[in-house]
C-alpha positions as CSV (number, residue, x, y, z in Angstrom):
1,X,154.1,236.1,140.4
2,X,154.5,235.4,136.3
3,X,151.2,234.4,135.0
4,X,151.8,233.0,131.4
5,X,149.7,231.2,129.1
6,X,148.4,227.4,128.9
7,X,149.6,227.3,125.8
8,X,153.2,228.9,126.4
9,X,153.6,226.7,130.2
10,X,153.0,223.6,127.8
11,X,155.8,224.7,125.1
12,X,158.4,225.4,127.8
13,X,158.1,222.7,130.3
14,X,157.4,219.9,127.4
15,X,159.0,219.0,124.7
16,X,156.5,218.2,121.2
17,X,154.7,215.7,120.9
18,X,154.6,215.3,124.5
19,X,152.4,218.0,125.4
20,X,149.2,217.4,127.4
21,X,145.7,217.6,125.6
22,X,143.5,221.5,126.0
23,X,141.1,219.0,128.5
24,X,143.8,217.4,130.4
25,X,145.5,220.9,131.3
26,X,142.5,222.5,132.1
27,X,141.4,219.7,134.1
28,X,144.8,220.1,136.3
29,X,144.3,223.6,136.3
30,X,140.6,223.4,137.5
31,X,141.6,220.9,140.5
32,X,144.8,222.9,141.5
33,X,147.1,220.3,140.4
34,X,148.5,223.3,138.3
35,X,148.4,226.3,140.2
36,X,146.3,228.6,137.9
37,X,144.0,231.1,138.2
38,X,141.0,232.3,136.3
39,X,140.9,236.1,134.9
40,X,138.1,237.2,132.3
41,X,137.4,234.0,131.0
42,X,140.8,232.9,129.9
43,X,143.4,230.7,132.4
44,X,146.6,231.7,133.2
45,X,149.6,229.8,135.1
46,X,151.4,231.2,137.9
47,X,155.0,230.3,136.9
48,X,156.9,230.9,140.1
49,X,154.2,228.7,142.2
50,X,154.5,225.8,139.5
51,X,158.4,226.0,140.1
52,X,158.6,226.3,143.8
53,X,155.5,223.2,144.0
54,X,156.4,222.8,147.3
55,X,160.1,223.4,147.5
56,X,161.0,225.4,150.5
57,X,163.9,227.1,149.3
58,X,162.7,227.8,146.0
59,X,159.5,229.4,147.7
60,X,162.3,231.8,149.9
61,X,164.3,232.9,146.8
62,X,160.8,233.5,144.6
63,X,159.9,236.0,147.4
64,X,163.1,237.9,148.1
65,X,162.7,239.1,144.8
């Protein structure tokens, strides 16, 4: 797993201007639509589960390593 911030998920999977709102992300990680977890107070997205999102063979080659 590679747990990264909001903040840095949002700068490398949009491009500006294009970025989600702080509610709307935190909204999608609250309801799982962004797999995220919670530790200390402060969010953090799981990287590898965001990328695999349901993709089989992604999921395979994420584990093997």
């Amino acid at each position: 797993m590679r747990y990264m911030t909001p903040m840095a998920w949002c700068g490398k999977y949009f491009s500006d201007g294009s970025q989600p709102p702080e509610a709307t992300l935190r909204r999608w990680m609250q309801h799982g639509a962004v797999p995220a977890k919670k530790i200390g107070g402060s969010w953090f997205i799981d990287e590898h589960a965001w990328l695999s999102h349901g993709d089989e063979l992604v999921e395979r080659v994420l584990k093997a390593e």
